[in-house]
Every structure is written in C-alpha cells, then in structure tokens.
N, CA, C and O atoms as a Maestro MAE file, in Angstrom:
{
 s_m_m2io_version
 :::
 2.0.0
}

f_m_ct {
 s_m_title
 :::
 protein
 m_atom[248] {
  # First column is atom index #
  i_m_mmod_type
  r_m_x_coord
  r_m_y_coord
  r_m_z_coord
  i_m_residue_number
  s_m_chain_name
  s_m_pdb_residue_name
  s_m_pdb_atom_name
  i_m_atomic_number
  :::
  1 25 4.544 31.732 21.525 1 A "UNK " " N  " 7
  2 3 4.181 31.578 22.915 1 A "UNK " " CA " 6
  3 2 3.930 30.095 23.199 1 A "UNK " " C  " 6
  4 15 3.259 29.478 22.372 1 A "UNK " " O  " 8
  5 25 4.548 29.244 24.634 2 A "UNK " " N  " 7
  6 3 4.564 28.123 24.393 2 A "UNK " " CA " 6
  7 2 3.037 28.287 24.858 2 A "UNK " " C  " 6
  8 15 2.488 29.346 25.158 2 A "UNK " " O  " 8
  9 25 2.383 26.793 24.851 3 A "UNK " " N  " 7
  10 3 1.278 25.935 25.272 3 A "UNK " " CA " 6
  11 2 1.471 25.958 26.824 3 A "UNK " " C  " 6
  12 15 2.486 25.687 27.466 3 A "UNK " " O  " 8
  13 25 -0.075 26.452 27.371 4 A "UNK " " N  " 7
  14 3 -0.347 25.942 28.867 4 A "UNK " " CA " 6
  15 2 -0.317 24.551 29.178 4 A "UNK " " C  " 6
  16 15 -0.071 24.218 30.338 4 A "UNK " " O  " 8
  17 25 -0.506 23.806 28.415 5 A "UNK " " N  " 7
  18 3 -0.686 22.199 28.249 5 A "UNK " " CA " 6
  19 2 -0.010 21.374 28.738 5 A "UNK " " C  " 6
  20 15 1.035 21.404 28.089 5 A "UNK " " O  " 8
  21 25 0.085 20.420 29.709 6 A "UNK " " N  " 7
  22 3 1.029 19.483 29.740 6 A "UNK " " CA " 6
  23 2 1.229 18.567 28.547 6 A "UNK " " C  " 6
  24 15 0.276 18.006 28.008 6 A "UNK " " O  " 8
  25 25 2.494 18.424 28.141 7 A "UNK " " N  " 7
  26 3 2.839 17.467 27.253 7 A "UNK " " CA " 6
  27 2 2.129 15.883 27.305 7 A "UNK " " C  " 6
  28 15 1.943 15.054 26.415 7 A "UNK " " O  " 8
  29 25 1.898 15.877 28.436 8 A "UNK " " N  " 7
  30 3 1.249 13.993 28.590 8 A "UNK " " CA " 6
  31 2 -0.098 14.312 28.494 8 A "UNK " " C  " 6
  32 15 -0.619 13.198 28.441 8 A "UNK " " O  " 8
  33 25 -0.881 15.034 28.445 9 A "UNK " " N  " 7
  34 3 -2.231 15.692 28.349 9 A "UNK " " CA " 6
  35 2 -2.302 15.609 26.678 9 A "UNK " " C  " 6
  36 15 -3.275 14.998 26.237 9 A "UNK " " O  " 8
  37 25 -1.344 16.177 25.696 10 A "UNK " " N  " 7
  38 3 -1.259 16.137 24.542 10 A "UNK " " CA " 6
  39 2 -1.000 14.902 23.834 10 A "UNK " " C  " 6
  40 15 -1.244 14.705 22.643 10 A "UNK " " O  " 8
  41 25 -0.515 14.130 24.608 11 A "UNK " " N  " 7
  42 3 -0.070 12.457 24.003 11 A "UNK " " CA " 6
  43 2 -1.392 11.975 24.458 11 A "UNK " " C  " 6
  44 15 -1.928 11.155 23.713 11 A "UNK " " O  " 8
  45 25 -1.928 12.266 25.366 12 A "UNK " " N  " 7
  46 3 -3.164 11.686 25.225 12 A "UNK " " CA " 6
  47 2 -4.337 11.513 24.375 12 A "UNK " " C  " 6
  48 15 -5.034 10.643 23.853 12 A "UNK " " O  " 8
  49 25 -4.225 12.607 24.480 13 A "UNK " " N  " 7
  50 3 -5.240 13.559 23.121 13 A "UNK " " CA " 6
  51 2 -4.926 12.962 21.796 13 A "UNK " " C  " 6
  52 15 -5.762 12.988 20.893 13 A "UNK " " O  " 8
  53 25 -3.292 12.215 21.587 14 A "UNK " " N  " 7
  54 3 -2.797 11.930 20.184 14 A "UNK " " CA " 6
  55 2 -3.558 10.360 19.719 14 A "UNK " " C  " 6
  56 15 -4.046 9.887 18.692 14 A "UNK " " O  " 8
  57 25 -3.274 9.817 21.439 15 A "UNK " " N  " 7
  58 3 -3.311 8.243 21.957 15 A "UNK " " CA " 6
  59 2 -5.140 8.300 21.388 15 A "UNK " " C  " 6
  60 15 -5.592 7.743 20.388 15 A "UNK " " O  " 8
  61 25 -5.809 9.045 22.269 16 A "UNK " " N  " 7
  62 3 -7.212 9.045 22.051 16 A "UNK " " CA " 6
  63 2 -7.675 9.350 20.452 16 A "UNK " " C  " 6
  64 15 -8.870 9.064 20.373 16 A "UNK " " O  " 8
  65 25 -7.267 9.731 19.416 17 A "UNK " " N  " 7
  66 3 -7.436 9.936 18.121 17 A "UNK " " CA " 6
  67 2 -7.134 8.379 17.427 17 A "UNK " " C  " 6
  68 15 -7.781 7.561 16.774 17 A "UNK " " O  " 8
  69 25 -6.293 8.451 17.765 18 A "UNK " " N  " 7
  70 3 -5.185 7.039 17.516 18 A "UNK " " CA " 6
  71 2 -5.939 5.556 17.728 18 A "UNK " " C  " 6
  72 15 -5.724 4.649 16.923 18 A "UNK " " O  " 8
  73 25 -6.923 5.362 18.976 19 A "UNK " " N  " 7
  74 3 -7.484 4.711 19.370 19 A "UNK " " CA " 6
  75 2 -8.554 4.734 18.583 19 A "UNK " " C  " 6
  76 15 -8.646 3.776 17.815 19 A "UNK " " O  " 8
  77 25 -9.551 5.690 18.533 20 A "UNK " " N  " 7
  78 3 -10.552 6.019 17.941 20 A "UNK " " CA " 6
  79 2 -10.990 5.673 15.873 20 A "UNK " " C  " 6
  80 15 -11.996 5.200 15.345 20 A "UNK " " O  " 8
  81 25 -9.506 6.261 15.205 21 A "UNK " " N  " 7
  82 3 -9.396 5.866 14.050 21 A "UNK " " CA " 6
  83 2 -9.130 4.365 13.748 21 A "UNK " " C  " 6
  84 15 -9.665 3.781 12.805 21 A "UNK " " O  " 8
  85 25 -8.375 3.857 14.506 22 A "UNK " " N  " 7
  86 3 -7.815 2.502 14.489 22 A "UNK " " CA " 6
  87 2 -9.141 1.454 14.819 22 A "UNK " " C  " 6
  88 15 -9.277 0.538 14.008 22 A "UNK " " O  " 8
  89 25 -10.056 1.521 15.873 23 A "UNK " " N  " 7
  90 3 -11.014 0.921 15.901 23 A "UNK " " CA " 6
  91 2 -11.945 0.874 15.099 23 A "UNK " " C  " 6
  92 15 -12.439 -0.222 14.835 23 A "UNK " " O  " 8
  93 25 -12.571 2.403 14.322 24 A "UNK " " N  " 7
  94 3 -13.478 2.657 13.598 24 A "UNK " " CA " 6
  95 2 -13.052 1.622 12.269 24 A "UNK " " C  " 6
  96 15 -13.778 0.816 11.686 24 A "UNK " " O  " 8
  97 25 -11.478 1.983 11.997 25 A "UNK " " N  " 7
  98 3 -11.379 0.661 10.766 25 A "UNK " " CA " 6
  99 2 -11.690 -0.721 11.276 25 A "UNK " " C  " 6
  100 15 -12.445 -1.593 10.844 25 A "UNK " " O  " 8
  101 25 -10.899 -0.670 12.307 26 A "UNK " " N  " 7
  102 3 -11.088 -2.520 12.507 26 A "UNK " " CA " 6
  103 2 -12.120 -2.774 12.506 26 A "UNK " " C  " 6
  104 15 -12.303 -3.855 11.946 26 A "UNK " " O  " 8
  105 25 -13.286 -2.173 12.986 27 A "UNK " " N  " 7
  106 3 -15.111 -2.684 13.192 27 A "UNK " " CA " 6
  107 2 -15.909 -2.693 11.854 27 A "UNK " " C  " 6
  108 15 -16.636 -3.658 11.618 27 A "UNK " " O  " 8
  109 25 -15.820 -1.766 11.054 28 A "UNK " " N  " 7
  110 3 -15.710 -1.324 9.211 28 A "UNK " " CA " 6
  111 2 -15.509 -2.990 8.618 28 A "UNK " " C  " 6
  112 15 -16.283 -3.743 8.027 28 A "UNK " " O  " 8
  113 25 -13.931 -3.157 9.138 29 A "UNK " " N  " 7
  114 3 -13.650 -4.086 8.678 29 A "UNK " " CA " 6
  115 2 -14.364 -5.290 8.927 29 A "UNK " " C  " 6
  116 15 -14.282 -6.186 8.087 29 A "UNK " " O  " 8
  117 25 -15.043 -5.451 9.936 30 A "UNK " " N  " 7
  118 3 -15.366 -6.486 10.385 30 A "UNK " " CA " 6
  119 2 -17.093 -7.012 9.856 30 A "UNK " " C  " 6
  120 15 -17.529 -8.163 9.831 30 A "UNK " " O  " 8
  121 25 -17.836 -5.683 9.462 31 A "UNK " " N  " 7
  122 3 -18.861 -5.460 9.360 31 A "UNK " " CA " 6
  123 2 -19.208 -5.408 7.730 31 A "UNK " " C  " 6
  124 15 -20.337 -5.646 7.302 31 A "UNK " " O  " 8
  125 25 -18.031 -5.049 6.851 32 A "UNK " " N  " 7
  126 3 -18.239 -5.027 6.030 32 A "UNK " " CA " 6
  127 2 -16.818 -5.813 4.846 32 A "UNK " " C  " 6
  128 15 -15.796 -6.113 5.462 32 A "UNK " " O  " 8
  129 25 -16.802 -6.079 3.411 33 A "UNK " " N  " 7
  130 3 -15.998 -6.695 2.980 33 A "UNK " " CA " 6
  131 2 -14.552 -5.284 2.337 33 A "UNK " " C  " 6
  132 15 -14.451 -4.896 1.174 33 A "UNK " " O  " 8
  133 25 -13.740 -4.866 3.424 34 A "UNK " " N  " 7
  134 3 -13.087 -4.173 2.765 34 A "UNK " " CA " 6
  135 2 -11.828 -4.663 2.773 34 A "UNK " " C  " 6
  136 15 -11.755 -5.466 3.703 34 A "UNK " " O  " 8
  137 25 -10.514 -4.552 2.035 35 A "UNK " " N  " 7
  138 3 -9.263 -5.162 2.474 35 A "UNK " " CA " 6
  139 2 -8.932 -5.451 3.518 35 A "UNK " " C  " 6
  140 15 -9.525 -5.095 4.537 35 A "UNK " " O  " 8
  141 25 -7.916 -6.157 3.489 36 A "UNK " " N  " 7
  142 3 -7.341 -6.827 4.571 36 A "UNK " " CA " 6
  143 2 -6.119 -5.650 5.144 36 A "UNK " " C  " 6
  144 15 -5.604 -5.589 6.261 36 A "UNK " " O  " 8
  145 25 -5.977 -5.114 4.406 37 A "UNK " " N  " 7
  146 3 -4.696 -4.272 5.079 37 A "UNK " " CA " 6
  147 2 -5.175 -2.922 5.751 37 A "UNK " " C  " 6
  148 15 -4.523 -2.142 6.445 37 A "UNK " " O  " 8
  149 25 -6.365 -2.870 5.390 38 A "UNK " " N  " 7
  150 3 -7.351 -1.875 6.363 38 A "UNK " " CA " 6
  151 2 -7.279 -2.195 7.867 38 A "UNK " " C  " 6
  152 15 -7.141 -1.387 8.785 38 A "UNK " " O  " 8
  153 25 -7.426 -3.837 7.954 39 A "UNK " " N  " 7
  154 3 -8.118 -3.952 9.540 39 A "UNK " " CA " 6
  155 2 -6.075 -3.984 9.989 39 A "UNK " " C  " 6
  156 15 -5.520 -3.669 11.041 39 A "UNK " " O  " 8
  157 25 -5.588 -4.403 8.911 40 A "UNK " " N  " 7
  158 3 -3.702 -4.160 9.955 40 A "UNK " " CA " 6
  159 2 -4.025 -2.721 10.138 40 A "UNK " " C  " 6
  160 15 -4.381 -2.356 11.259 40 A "UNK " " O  " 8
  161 25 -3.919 -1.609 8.879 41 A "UNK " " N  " 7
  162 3 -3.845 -0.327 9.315 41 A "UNK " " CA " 6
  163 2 -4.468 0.135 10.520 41 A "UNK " " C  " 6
  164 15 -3.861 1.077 11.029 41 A "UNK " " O  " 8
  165 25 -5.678 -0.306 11.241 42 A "UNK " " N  " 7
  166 3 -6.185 -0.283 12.046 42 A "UNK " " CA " 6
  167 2 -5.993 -0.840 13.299 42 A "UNK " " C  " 6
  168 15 -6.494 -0.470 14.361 42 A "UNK " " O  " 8
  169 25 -5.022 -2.004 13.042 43 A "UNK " " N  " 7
  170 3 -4.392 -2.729 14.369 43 A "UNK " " CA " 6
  171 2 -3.025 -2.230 14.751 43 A "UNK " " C  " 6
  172 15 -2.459 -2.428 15.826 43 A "UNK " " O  " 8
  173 25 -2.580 -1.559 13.721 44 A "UNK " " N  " 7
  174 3 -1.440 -0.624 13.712 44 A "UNK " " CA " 6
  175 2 -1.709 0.396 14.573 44 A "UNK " " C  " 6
  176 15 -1.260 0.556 15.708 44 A "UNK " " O  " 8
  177 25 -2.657 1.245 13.811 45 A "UNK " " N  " 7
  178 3 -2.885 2.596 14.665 45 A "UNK " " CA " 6
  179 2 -3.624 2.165 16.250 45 A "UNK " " C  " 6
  180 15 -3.587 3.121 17.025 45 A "UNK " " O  " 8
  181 25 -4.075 1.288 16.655 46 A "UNK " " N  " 7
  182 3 -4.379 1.331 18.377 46 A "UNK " " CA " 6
  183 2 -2.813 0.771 18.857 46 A "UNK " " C  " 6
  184 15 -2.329 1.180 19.912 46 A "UNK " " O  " 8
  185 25 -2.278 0.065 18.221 47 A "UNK " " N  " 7
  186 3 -0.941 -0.083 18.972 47 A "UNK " " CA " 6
  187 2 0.180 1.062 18.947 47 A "UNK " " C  " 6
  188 15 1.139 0.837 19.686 47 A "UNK " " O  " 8
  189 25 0.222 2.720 17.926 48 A "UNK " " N  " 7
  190 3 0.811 3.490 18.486 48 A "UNK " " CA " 6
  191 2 0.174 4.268 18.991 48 A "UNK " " C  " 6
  192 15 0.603 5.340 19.417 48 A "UNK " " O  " 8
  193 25 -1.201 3.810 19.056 49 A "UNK " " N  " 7
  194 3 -2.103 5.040 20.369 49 A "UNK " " CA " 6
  195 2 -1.446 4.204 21.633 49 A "UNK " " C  " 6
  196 15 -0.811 5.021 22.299 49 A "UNK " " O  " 8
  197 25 -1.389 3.364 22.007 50 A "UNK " " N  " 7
  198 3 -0.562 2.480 23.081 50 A "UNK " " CA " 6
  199 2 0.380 3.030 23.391 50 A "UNK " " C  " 6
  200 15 0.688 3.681 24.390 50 A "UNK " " O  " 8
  201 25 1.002 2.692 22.258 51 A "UNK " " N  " 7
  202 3 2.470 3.755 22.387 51 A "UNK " " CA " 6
  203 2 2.092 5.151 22.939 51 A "UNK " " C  " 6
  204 15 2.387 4.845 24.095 51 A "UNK " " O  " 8
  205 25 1.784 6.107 23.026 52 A "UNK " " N  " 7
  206 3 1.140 7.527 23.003 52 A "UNK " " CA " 6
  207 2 0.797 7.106 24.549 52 A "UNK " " C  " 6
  208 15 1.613 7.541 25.362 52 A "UNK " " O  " 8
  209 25 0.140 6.631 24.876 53 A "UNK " " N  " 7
  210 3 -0.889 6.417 25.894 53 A "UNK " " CA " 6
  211 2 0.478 6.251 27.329 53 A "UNK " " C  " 6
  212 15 0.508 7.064 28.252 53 A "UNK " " O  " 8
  213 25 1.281 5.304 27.245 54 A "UNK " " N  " 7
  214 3 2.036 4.497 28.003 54 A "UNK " " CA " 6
  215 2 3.077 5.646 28.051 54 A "UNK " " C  " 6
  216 15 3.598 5.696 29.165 54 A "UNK " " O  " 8
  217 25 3.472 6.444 27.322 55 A "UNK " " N  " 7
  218 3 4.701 7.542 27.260 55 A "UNK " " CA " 6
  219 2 3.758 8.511 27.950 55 A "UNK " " C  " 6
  220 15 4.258 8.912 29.001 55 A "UNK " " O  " 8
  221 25 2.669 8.971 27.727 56 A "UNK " " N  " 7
  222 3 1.744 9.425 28.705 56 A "UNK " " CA " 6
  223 2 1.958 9.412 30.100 56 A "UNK " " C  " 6
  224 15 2.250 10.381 30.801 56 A "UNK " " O  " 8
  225 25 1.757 8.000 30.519 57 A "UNK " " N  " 7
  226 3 1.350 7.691 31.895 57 A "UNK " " CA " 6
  227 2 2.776 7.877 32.343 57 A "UNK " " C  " 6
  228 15 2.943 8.292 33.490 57 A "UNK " " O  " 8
  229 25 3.865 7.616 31.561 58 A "UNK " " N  " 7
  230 3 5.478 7.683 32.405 58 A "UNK " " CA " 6
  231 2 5.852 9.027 32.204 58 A "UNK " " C  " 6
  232 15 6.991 9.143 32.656 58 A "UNK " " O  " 8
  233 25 5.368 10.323 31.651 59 A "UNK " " N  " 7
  234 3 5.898 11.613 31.865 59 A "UNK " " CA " 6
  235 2 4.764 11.850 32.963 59 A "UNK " " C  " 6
  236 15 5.266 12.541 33.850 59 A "UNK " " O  " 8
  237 25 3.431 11.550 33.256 60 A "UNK " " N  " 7
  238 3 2.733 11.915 34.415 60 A "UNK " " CA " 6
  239 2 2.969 11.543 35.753 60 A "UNK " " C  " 6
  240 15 2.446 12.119 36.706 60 A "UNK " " O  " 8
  241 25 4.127 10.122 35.889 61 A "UNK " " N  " 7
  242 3 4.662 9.687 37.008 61 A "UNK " " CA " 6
  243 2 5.977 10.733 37.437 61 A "UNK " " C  " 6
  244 15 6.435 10.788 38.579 61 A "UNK " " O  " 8
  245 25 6.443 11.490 36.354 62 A "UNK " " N  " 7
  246 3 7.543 12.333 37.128 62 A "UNK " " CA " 6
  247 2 6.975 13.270 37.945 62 A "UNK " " C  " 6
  248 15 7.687 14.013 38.621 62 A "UNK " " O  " 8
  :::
 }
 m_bond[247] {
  # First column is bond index #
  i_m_from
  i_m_to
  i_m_order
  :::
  1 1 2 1
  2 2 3 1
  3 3 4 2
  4 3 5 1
  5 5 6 1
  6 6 7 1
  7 7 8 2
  8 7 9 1
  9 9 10 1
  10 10 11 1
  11 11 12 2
  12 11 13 1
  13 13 14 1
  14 14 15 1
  15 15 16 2
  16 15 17 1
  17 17 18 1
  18 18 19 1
  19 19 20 2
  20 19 21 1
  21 21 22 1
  22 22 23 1
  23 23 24 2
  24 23 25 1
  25 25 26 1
  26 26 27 1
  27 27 28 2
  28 27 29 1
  29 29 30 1
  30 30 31 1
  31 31 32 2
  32 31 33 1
  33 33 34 1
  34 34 35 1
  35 35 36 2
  36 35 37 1
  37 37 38 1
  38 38 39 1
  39 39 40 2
  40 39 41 1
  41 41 42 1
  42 42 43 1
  43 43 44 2
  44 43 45 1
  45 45 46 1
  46 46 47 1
  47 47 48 2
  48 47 49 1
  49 49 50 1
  50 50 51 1
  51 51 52 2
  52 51 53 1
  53 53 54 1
  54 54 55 1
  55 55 56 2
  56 55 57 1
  57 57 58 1
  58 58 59 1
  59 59 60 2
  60 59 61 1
  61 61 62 1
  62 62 63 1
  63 63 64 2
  64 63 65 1
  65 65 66 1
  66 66 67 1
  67 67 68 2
  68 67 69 1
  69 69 70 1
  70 70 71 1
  71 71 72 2
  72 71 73 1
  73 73 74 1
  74 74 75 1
  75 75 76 2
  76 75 77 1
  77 77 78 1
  78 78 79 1
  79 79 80 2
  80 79 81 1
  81 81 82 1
  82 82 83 1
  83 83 84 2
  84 83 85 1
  85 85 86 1
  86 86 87 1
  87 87 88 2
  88 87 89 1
  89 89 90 1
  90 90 91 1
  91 91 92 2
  92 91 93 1
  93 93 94 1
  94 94 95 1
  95 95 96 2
  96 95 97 1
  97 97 98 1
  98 98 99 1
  99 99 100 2
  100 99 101 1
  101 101 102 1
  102 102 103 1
  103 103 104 2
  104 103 105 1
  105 105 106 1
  106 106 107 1
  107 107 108 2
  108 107 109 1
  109 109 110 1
  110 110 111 1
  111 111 112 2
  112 111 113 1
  113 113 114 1
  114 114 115 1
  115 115 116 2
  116 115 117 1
  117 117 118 1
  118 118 119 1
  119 119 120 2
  120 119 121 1
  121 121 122 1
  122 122 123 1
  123 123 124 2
  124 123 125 1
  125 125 126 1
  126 126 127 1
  127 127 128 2
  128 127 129 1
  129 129 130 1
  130 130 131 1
  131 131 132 2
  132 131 133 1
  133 133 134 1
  134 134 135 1
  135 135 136 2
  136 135 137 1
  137 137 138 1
  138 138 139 1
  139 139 140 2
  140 139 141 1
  141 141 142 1
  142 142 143 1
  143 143 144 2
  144 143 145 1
  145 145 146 1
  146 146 147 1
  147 147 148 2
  148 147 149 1
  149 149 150 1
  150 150 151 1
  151 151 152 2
  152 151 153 1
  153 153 154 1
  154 154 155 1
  155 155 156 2
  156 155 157 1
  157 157 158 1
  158 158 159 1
  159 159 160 2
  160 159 161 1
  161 161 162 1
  162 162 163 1
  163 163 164 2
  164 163 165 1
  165 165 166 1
  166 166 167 1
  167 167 168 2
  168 167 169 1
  169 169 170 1
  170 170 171 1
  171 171 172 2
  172 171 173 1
  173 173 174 1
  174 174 175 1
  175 175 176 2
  176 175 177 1
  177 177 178 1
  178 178 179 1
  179 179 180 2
  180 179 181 1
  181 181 182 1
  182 182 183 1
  183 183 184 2
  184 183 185 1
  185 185 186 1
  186 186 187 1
  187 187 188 2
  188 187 189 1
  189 189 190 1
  190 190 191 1
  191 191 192 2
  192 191 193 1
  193 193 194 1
  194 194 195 1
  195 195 196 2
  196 195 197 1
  197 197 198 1
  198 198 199 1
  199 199 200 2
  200 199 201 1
  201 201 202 1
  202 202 203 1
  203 203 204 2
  204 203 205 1
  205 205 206 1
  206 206 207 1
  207 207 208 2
  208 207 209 1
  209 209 210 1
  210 210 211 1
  211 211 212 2
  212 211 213 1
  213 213 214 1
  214 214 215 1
  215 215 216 2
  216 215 217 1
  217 217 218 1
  218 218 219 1
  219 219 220 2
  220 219 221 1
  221 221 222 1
  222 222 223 1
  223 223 224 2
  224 223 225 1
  225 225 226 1
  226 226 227 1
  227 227 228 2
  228 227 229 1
  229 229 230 1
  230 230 231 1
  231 231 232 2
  232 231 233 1
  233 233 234 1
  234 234 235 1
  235 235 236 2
  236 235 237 1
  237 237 238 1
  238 238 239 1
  239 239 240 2
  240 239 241 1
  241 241 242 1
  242 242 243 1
  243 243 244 2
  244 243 245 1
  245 245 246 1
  246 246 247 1
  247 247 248 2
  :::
 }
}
C-alpha cells in the first residue's frame, strides 16, 4: 500500500536527519580532539541534507 506522504515531506525528513547528524559531528569536532575526517564527514552530510532540502523545495513548487 503506497504512503499518504508527499514525497518532498519525506526528503525533508531525510534533509532534517542529514542536517542534524552532520552538525552534531562538526560541533564534537570542534569541542573535542577527534579526527579530521569526522568534521569532512560532517560537512559532507549537511551538504547532502542541502541536497535533500533544495529537491524538496522544487517538487513542492510543482
């Protein structure tokens, strides 16, 4: 049975996880001495919550 859901409602939801994990490292990182490829992994993941977010807003404009 499909989902009541709009699809851009769900990219949001992906975008908002995405955002959320990605910051929690970068601030971690910032606060404490952990690798360096933590705070990329973390600058990574808010830039495909971006991604998520922006494909969002252009299926909610149709």
């Amino acid at each position: 049975m499909p989902s009541k859901m709009p699809r851009w409602r769900k990219r949001m939801g992906v975008a908002t996880i995405l955002y959320t994990l990605g910051a929690t490292l970068f601030i971690t990182n910032m606060f404490n001495d952990l690798p360096e490829a933590l705070s990329l992994v973390g600058v990574a993941l808010i830039a495909i919550g971006l991604y998520f977010n922006i494909r969002a807003m252009a299926e909610m404009r149709r």
